[in-house]
Structure formats: structure tokens, C-alpha cells
C-alpha positions as CSV (number, residue, x, y, z in Angstrom):
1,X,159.6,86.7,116.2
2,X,159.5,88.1,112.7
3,X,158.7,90.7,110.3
4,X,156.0,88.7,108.7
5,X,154.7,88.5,112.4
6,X,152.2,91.1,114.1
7,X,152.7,92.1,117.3
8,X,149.6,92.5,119.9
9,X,149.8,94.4,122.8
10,X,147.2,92.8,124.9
11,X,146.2,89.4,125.9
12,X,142.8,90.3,127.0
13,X,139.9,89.3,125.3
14,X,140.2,91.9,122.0
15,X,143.4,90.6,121.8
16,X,142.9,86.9,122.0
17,X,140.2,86.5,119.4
18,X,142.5,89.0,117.4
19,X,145.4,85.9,117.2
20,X,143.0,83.9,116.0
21,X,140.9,86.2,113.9
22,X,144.9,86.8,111.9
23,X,145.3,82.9,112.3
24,X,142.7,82.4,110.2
25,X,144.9,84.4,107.8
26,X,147.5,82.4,107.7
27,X,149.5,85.1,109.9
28,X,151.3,84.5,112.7
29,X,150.8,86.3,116.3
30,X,152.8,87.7,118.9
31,X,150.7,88.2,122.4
32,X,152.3,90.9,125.0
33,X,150.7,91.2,128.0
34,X,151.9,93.3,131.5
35,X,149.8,90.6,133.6
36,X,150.9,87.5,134.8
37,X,147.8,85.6,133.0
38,X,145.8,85.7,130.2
39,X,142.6,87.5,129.9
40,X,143.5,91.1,130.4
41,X,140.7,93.4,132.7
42,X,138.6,90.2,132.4
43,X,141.0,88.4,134.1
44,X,142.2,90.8,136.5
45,X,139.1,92.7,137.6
46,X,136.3,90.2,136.7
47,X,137.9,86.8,137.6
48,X,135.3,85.6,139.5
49,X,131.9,87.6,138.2
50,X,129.7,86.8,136.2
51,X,129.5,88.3,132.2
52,X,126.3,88.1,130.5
53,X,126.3,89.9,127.2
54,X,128.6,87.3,124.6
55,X,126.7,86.2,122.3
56,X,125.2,82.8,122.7
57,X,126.6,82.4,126.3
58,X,124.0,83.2,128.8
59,X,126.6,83.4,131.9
60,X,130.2,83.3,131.9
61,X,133.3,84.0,134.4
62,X,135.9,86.4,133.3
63,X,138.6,83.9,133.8
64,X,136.4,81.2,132.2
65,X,136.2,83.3,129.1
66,X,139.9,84.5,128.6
67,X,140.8,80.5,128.8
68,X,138.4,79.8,126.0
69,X,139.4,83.0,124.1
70,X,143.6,81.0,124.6
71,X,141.8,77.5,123.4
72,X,140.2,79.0,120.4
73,X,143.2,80.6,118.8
74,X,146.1,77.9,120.6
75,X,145.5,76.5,117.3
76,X,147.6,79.0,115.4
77,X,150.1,78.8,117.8
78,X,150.6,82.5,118.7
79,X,153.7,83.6,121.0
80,X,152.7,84.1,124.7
81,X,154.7,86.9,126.9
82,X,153.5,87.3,130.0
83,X,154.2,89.7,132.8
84,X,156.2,91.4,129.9
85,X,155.6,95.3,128.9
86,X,156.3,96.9,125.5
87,X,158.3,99.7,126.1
88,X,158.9,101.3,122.6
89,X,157.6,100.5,118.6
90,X,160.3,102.3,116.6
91,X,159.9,102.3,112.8
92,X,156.8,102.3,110.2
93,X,155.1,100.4,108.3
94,X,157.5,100.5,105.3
95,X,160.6,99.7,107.0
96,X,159.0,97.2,109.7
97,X,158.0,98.1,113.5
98,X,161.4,97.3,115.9
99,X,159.6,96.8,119.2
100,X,161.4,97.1,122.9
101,X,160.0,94.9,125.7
102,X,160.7,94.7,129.1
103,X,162.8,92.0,129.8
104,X,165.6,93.6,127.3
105,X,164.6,92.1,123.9
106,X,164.3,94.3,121.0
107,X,162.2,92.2,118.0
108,X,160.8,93.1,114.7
109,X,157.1,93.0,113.6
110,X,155.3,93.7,110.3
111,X,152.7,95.2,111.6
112,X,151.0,96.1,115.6
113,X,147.9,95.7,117.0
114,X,147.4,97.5,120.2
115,X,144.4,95.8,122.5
116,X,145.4,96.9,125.7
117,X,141.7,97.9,126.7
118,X,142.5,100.8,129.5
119,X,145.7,100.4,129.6
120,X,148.6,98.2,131.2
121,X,147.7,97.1,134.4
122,X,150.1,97.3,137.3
123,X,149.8,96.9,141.1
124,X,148.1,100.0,143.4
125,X,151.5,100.4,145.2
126,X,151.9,101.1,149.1
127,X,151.8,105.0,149.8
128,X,154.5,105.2,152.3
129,X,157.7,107.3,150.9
130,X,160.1,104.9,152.7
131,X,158.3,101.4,150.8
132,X,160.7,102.0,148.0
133,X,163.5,101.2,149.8
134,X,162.3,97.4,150.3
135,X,160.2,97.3,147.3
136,X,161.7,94.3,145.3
137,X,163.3,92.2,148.3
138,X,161.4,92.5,151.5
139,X,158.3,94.0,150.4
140,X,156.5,92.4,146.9
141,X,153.0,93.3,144.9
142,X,152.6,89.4,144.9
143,X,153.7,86.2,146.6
144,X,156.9,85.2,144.8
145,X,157.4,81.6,144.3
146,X,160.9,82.1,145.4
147,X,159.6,83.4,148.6
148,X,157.8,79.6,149.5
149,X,160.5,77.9,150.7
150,X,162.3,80.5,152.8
151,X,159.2,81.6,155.1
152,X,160.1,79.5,158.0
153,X,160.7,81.3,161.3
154,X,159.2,84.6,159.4
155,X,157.2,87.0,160.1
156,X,154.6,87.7,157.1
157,X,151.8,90.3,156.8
158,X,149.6,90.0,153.6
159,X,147.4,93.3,152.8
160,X,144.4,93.4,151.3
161,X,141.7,91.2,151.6
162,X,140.8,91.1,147.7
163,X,141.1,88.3,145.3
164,X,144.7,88.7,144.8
165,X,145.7,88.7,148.6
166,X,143.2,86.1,149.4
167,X,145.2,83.7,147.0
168,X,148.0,84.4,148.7
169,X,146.7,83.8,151.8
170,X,145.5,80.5,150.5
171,X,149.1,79.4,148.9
172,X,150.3,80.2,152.8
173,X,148.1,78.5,154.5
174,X,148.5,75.6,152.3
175,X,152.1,75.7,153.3
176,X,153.4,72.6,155.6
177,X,154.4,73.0,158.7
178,X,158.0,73.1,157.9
179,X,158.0,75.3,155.5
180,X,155.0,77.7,156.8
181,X,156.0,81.2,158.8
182,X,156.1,81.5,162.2
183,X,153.5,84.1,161.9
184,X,151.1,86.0,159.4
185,X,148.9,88.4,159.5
186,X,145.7,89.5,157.2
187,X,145.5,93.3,157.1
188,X,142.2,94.5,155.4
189,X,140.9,97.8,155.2
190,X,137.1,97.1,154.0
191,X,134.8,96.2,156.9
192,X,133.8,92.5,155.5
193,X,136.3,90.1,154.2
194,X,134.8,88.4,150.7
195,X,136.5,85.0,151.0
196,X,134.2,82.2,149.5
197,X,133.3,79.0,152.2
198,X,136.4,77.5,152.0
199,X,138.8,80.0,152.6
200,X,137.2,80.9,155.7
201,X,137.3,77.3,157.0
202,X,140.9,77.5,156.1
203,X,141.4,80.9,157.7
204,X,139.3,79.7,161.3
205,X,141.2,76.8,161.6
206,X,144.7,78.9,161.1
207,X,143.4,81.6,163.4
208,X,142.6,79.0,166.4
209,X,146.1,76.7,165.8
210,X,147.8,80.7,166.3
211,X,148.8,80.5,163.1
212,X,147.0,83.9,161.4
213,X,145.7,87.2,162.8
214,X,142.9,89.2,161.3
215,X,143.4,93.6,161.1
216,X,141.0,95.3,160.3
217,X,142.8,98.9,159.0
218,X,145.9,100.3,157.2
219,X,149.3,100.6,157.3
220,X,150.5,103.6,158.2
221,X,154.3,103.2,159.2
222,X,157.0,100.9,158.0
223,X,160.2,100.4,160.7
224,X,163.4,99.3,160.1
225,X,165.5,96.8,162.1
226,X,168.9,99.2,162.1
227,X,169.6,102.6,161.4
228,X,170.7,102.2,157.9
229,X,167.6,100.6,156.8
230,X,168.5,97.6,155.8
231,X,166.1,95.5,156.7
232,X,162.0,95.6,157.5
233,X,161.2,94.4,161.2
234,X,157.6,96.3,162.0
235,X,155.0,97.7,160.7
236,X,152.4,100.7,162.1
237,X,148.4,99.6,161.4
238,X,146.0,102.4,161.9
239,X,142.9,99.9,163.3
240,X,139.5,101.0,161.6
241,X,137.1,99.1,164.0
242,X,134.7,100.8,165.9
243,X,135.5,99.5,169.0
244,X,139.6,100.7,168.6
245,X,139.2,103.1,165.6
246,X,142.5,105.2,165.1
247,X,144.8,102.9,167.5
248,X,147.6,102.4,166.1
249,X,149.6,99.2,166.8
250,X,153.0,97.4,165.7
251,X,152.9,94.1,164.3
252,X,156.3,92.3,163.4
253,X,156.6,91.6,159.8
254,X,160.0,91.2,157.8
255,X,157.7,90.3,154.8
256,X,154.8,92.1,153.0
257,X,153.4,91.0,150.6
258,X,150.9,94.3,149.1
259,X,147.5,93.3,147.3
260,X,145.7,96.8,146.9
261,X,144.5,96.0,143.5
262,X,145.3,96.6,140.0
263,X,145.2,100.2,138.0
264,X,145.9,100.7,134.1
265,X,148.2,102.8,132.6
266,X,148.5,104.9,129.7
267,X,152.0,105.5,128.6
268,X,151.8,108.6,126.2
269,X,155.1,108.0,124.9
270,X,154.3,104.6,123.7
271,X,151.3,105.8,122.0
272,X,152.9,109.3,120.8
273,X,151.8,109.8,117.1
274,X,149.0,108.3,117.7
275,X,146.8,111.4,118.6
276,X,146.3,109.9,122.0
277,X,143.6,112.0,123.4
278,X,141.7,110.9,127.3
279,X,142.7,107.5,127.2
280,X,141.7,106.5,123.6
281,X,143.0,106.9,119.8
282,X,141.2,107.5,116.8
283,X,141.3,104.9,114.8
284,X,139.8,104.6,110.7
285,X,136.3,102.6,111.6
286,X,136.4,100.8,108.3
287,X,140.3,99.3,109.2
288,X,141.0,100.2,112.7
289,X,144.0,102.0,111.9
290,X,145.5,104.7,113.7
291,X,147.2,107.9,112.2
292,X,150.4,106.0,112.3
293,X,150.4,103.3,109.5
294,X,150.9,99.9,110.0
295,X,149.5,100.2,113.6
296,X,145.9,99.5,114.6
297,X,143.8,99.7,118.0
298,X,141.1,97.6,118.7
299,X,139.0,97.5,122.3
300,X,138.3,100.2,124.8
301,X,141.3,102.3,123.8
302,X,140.4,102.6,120.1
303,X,137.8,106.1,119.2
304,X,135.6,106.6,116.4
305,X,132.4,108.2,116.0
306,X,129.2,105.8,117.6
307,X,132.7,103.8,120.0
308,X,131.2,101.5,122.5
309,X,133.3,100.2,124.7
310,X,131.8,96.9,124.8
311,X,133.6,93.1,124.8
312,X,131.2,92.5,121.8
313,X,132.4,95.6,119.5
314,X,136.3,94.9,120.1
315,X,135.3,91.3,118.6
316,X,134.3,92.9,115.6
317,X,137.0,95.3,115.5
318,X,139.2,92.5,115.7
319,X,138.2,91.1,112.1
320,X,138.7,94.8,110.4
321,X,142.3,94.9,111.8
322,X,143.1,91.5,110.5
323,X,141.8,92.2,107.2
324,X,143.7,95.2,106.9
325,X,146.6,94.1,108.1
326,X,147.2,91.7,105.1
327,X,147.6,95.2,103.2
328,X,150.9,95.7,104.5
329,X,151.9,92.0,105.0
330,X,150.9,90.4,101.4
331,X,150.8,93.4,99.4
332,X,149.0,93.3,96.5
333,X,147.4,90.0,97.2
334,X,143.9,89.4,97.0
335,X,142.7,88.0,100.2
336,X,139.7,86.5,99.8
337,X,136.9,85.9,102.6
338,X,137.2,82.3,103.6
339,X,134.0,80.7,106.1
340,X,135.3,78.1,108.8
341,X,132.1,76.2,108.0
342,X,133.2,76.2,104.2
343,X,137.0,76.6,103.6
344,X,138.6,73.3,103.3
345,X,142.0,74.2,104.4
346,X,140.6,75.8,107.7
347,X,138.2,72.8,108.3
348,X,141.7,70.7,108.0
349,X,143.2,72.5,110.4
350,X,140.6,73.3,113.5
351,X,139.0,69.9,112.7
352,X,142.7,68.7,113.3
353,X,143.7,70.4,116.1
354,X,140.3,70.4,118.2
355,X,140.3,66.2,117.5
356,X,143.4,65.8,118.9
């Protein structure tokens, strides 16, 4: 990464098209996003529903549309962190933006564009005080690859019933004998279980070999194996069906893996400067840009008078950032307004890259 770079915070759909929106620009991009894939709320809320207002495509899946968002602008090339969070953006506009991620790294932008929609989405954690002290080991807010080949003999309890702990379910079942645990267990608090035909004829024929065991309820309590905690053996479900509602039973499990769903988060320190005021920032219309120079919002957390929050506005808000961002990166240079239908050195390159 680079000062000539811009960073976006965001790989959802605002921030996709907004790679390839500065691509077109001959500037380079830098994608952040907290998520493990691509496609921001789309992705993570909307995988497997249906969208209906982009323009010239009557129906499409979130997923579906975040991967052609990543195929559109792939041909710029723009940097890809994943499961990464920014934690800090030091400096202005004048001096360059030092940003802090995550995973240690500390890198240097010319400019930031912030597109992530509600916020950065992390997983609903398990409201029992003592979780922490498993959190990261024992108990995990997805299925771990490391975890797949060390499940023998175990006892594993997957809740939530979602699309997230459904997946994992899936990955589990798909498991061979060998390798598979000795037990696991579906806990779900809703009263139906949305799992498409095939899971379910995965799930009824790992039910009848004794392989799985359906809840219906939450857990309540988390045991340990030895006084000093050190490792999970059992876990209290409160049962929600009518015909044992409120028992409470112990089911062995010295893995969880929690699937409660994703929330966004708005870190106010992150944003500080920015005039950050419930959930959104103002933002120039005409350029996107917030009260701190050099940094624009565009999506559901930018405000201006007549906002929509709307897939189809943060599109558009997209372009006005990338325009304006050539302000601070080739100042004083005329940019002019080049057509992909027209522009012979953009025809070259997306003729290029989309024939090979």
C-alpha cells in the first residue's frame, strides 16, 4: 500500500463499485472489510434473498451481486483484506492518512473512503458472563478450519439454526467418518428450522445413523470439566417446546461453535471529527466529503439533505467521491470525463481483461 493509494473501508457493494469507479481513474484501491467475504450487509444479511431494485437486473441474490460487483472492478486489481478491521486513520489530507488495522499493520493512504454501510459487522456473542473464558479456544463465532481435523471423539454443539450455523452443520456432516465427532447437536431457538431440501436430507439421515440431535431452545448455562475452569464439558438448554417448555437439560459439548447472527458497529472514535451523529456523517453532496478533508463516506452511513439509503444512491455516490478524490491525489490536474464506450485506453483495458 501507498500514498498514491486510497483506502476503502468496506467491501460491500458501495465499496466495490467504488474500486472500480477510482479504477477507471487510473487510481489504485485498497478494500478493508471486518467480514470474512465480500459483499458487505448484502452478503451477510441477504445471501440468499432476492434484490430487485438494480437497475437492469430484474432479480438478483445478495451473494450473486457482491461477486459481480469483485468481477467488475478485479480488473484494476484492488488490494483485498478480509476479516481485517481498521482501527485508527491518523493524519490529513496534506500530510497523508497513516491507517492501523487489525492484524498489527500500520499503512499509508492518500486519501479514505469509508463505505461501511451500518457499520462493521461482528458476531451476536453468547450472553453468558462465564463464555469469555472459552471464547477463542473452546467456544468460536464460526467453524474454524483448524477445528476439522481434530473433531474426532468430540463432542460438538452448533447454535443457531441460521445461514451461518446451517453451513456449519453442512461442513460437519460432510465430514468422514474418521474425522467426524462422536456427537453433535443442533440447538435452535426459532420454532422452524429454514434449511433448503438438501440439508434436511443431510440432516435426517445423520439424525437416524445417531450421528446429530435437534434442540429446540437456548443455552442457558456453560459447565466446566474442573474447578479451575479449564476446560468446557456441558452445557444447560432451556427447551422451548410446548410439550417440555422451560426443562432444562445437560448436553455434553467440549465445542460450540455460536451462530446468533451478525450486528454492525459504529466505532465513534474511528469516525471522531467526523461529526458522527445516529449512525451517519454529513457529508458535502456535490463530493461526498466529510468535515475531515481527504476522507469521504459513501452508502448508508453518509447524511445529506434528501439521503436515501438505497444500494442505487451509494452507486452514484461512488462516482462523486472518485472524482473528488483526484483533488487531493493529482492536484492541479484536469481530470477529464472519460466514457467506457468511448475512451480508447479504457476499452484496451476491460476489453483486455474481460477477453482473457
Amino acid at each position: 500500500m501507498g500514498e498514491g493509494r486510497v483506502l476503502i473501508v468496506g467491501a460491500g457493494p458501495s465499496g466495490l463499485f467504488q474500486a472500480f469507479q477510482l479504477g477507471l481513474l487510473g487510481i489504485r484501491a485498497s478494500l478493508v472489510d471486518t467480514l470474512a467475504q465480500i459483499g458487505g450487509q448484502c452478503s451477510a444479511l441477504y445471501a440468499d434473498k432476492p434484490i430487485y431494485d438494480i437497475p437492469g437486473i430484474v432479480r438478483i441474490h445478495g451473494a450473486e451481486l457482491g461477486d459481480r460487483l469483485w468481477a467488475q472492478c478485479s480488473v484494476f486489481d484492488p488490494e483485498l483484506r478480509l476479516a481485517t478491521a481498521v482501527e485508527s486513520i491518523d493524519g490529513d489530507v496534506d500530510q497523508g492518512f497513516e491507517v492501523g488495522l487489525s492484524d498489527g499493520s500500520r499503512c499509508a493512504f492518500g486519501a479514505v473512503v469509508v463505505a461501511g454501510g451500518v457499520g462493521a459487522f461482528a458476531p451476536r456473542r453468547l450472553r453468558i458472563e462465564e463464555a469469555a473464558h472459552w471464547e477463542g479456544h473452546q467456544i468460536r463465532y464460526e467453524l474454524p478450519a483448524s477445528w476439522l481435523g481434530e473433531l474426532a471423539g468430540r463432542h460438538l454443539v452448533v447454535s443457531g439454526a441460521g445461514e451461518r450455523g446451517l453451513a456449519a452443520l453442512a461442513q460437519l456432516l460432510e465430514l468422514p467418518e474418521a474425522c467426524a465427532p462422536a456427537a453433535i447437536r443442533l440447538i435452535h431457538r426459532s420454532p422452524e428450522v429454514q434449511a433448503s431440501a438438501v440439508q434436511w436430507e443431510a440432516m435426517r439421515r445423520a439424525i437416524e445413523a445417531g450421528r446429530l440431535s435437534l434442540h429446540h431452545g437456548t443455552i442457558v448455562g456453560l459447565h466446566a470439566a474442573d474447578a479451575n475452569a479449564q476446560r468446557l464439558e456441558a452445557l444447560s438448554v432451556k427447551l422451548r417446546a410446548p410439550e417440555s417448555l422451560d426443562e432444562v437439560i445437560r448436553v455434553a459439548a467440549d465445542r460450540l461453535v455460536v451462530c446468533h447472527g451478525l450486528s454492525p458497529r459504529l466505532s465513534p472514535l474511528l469516525y471522531a471529527g467526523m461529526g458522527l451523529r445516529h449512525g451517519q456523517i454529513p457529508v458535502d453532496a456535490s463530493r461526498m466529503e466529510s468535515s475531515r478533508k481527504g476522507i469521504f463516506v459513501v452508502g448508508d452511513l453518509g447524511y445529506y439533505p434528501g439521503k436515501q439509503k438505497l444500494l442505487v444512491c451509494g452507486f452514484h455516490e461512488a462516482v462523486l467521491a472518485a472524482y473528488a478524490a483526484c483533488d487531493y491525489l493529482f492536484p492541479g490536474k484536469k481530470i477529464p470525463m472519460q466514457y467506457t464506450t468511448t475512451s480508447p485506453r479504457l476499452r484496451a483495458k476491460l476489453d483486455a481483461f474481460h477477453a482473457g
